[in-house]
C-alpha positions, 0 to 999 in steps of 0.5 A: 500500500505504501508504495501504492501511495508513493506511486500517485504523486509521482503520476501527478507530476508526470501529468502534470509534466506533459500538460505543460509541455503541451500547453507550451507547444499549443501556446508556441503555435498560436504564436507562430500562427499569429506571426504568420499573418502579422508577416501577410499583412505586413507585406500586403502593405509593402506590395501597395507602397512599392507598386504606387511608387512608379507613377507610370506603372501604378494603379491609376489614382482615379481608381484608388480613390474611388475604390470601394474595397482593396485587396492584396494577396502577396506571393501566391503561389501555384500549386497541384493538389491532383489537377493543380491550381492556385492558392493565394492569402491576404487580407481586404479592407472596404470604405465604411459608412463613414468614410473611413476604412475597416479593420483587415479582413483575412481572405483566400483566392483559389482557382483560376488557369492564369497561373500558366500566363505567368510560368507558375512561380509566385506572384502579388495580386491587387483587387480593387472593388469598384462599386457597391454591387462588387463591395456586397459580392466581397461581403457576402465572404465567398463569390467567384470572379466572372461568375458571382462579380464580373471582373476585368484586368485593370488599367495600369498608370495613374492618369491611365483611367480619365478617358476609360469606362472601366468603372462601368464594365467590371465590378472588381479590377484585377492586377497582378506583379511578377518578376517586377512587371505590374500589369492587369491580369484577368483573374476570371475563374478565381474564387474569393474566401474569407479565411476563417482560421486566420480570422480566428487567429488574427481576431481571437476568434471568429468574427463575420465578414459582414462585421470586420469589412462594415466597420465593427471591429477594432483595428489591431494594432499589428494590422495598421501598416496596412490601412496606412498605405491603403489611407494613402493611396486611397486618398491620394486623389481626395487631397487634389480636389478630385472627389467631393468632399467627405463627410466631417466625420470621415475625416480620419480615413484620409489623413 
């Protein structure tokens, strides 16, 4: 019975042990989870602020300006999961009620055949939503490019859009950058996901579509690089008198 006895305690701290070490590796994925999409959006930002850089080569300040969503997937990447494909993360941000823009949603782009255009290796990806029947197709978390919202190849130099009628043609304006050439690519076929794990992992746990791109959620702070280049692209046009002016209230989201 002694040794009975003597055997218990012993147990317990073997147990205990193991859940410790569990937690530790538990508590060390999370970290690195949460690192991960840290690092995306991160980069999201420093794929707008190096594409806005070369005027001539940019995203047309019209279309930035009145942009009613962006989105940015860094380094997507082909793949082949029996027939092959592509799969792409990043994160998308709508204009709010007020004029300001909402805290970064986690999404995923899958599909398309466009990778072979451009010899399979990654690329970044930019996707502006240009109207409020686009905006309600990204809200609806989950929608296919030419099927669910049409979708053309954007035009590409930042006084490109002043004589064109993309506005009224596609729904969402496509670009693409490989090998340092930025063009307009046709991303028909892609389907646009919200990333429900990163969420998770980016907010503490779940929360909508709906709720992160209408304005409900707080930004987190690690999220601010983004909206910063997003803030200064899109408002770019708005400080030259181009638009009207935004409401009192908006103010925020331009400076």
């Amino acid at each position: 019975m002694m040794r009975t006895r003597g055997t218990w305690p012993r147990c317990l701290v073997v147990v205990g042990a193991g859940l410790l070490i569990v937690g530790s590796l538990a508590w060390s994925s999370d970290d690195k989870d949460k690192s991960e999409i840290e690092k995306r959006i991160t980069a999201s930002a420093g794929v707008l602020n190096e594409i806005m850089a070369t005027p001539d080569k940019a995203i047309p300040d019209k279309v930035m300006s009145d942009a009613k969503c962006i989105a940015v997937i860094p380094s997507m990447i082909k793949i082949a999961v029996g027939f092959g494909g592509n799969h792409g993360k990043g994160v998308a941000t709508c204009r709010t009620e007020n004029g300001a823009w909402s805290a970064p949603a986690p999404i995923t782009i899958t599909g398309g055949s466009w990778g072979l255009q451009l010899g399979g290796q990654a690329v970044d990806l930019v996707m502006i939503v240009t109207n409020e029947q686009g905006m309600q197709h990204l809200l609806s978390s989950k929608f296919k490019l030419g099927a669910d919202a049409s979708a053309a190849a954007g035009p590409v130099g930042r006084d490109a859009a002043a004589d064109t009628d993309w506005k009224m043609k596609a729904e969402v304006l496509t670009y693409s950058r490989a090998r340092g050439i930025f063009a307009g690519i046709d991303l028909n076929g892609s389907a646009i996901t919200q990333d429900k794990d990163e969420t998770r992992i980016l907010y503490g746990s779940f929360v909508p579509f709906t709720d992160i791109l209408a304005g409900k959620v707080t930004t987190p702070e690690s999220s601010e690089v983004f909206l910063t280049a997003v803030k200064k692209y899109a408002g770019q046009a708005r400080e030259h008198g181009e638009l009207q002016p935004a409401p009192n209230n908006a103010g925020a989201a331009v400076r």
